[in-house]
C-alpha angles and dihedrals in degrees: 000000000000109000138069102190132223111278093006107142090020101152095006092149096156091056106110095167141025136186121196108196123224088255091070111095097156128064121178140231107282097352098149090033104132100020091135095161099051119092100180141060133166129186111212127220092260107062108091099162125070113176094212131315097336090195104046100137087026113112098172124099122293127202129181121217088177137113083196092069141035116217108194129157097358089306133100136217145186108258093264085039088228075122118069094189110169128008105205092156113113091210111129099217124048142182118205107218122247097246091070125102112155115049097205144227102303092337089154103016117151090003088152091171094065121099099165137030119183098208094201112219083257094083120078097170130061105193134222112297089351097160097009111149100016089134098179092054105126104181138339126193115219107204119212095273095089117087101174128037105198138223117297090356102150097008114146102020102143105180093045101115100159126039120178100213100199130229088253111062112109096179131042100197128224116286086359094151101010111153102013092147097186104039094118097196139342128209111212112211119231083246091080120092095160131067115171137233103279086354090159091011100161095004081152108180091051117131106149130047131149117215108191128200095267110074113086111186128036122189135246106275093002088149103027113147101016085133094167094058104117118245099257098051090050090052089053100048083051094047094065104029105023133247087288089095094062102037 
């Protein structure tokens, strides 16, 4: 055996213990998510690959075995920590350290406790559901370092009422910022060509967004369910990109 796959012990609530034995090298995106009964893990020397944060939804004790991660402060790392990959720590404030430069898959999904987050101008990628579900997030400023904001990457963050897009993001990802409910206006940077599917799909308190010239695409349903954008704002926008983006 060398892989634990993505999703493999997801719900397992009756699971108390686990070995992983030194063949695995691999271990997947959410594999232990659910394991409600296990109080344990511990990562052997031989695995080297995580597809994303393995323990998102895992509150027992971790402990690393292998020269392939770091594992500080509740929070683990790739060996060189450029990856940030998940985020376990209940603190409500947290600086990401300058040698990251790529916030993981899911690396701080459903992290409710945490109100701030300090993004250093190291990092240029902000991963898949990176910060999906941290509902007491209030506001967060991207520097110019990022140049992709992922899929469902702040989707769900229901405090979050100011975000700084920097002039160098070329792609808003699909359902990025779905469901921020008290995010008030955006200004998108003409750095953007890229706007995904539901992007700000029931941002319901938004009144106020700039789309400049140079995006290009917008998705299906990127602005379903702003229901407090004013008239004219919504005419232009399909004007330019159909009724597609609010339907």
């Amino acid at each position: 055996m060398t892989n634990i796959g993505d999703y493999a012990f997801v719900g397992c609530e009756s699971l108390t213990s686990i070995y992983i034995p030194n063949s695995v090298t691999n271990i997947g995106n959410i594999a232990f998510s659910g394991c409600k009964s296990l109080t344990k893990i511990t990562i052997p020397s031989s695995v080297v690959n995580m597809n994303g944060n393995s323990f998102l939804g895992w509150s027992g004790d971790l402990y690393n075995e292998s020269k392939a991660f770091v594992y500080e402060r509740q929070v683990l790392f790739n060996k060189d920590k450029t990856t940030l990959i998940a985020y376990r720590s209940k603190e409500k404030n947290y600086i990401i350290p300058n040698s990251v430069t790529n916030i993981g898959y899911n690396a701080f999904c459903n992290s409710e406790s945490l109100t701030k987050i300090n993004i250093p101008n190291s990092v240029t990628n902000i991963g898949k559901m990176a910060f999906r579900g941290c509902k007491s997030l209030i506001n967060i400023n991207i520097l110019n370092s990022v140049t992709n904001i992922g899929d469902w990457a702040f989707d769900d963050c229901k405090s979050l009422t100011k975000i700084n897009i920097p002039n160098s993001v070329i792609n808003i990802g699909d359902w990025a910022f779905s469901q921020c409910d008290s995010l008030t206006n955006i200004n998108i940077p003409n750095s953007v060509t890229n706007i995904g599917d539901s992007a700000f799909h029931g941002c319901s308190s938004l009144t106020s967004i700039n789309i400049p010239n140079s995006v290009t695409d917008i998705g299906n349903m990127a602005f379903r369910y702003c229901e407090k954008l004013p008239s004219k704002i919504k005419s232009d926008i399909i004007n330019r990109f159909g009724e597609k983006v609010f339907e």
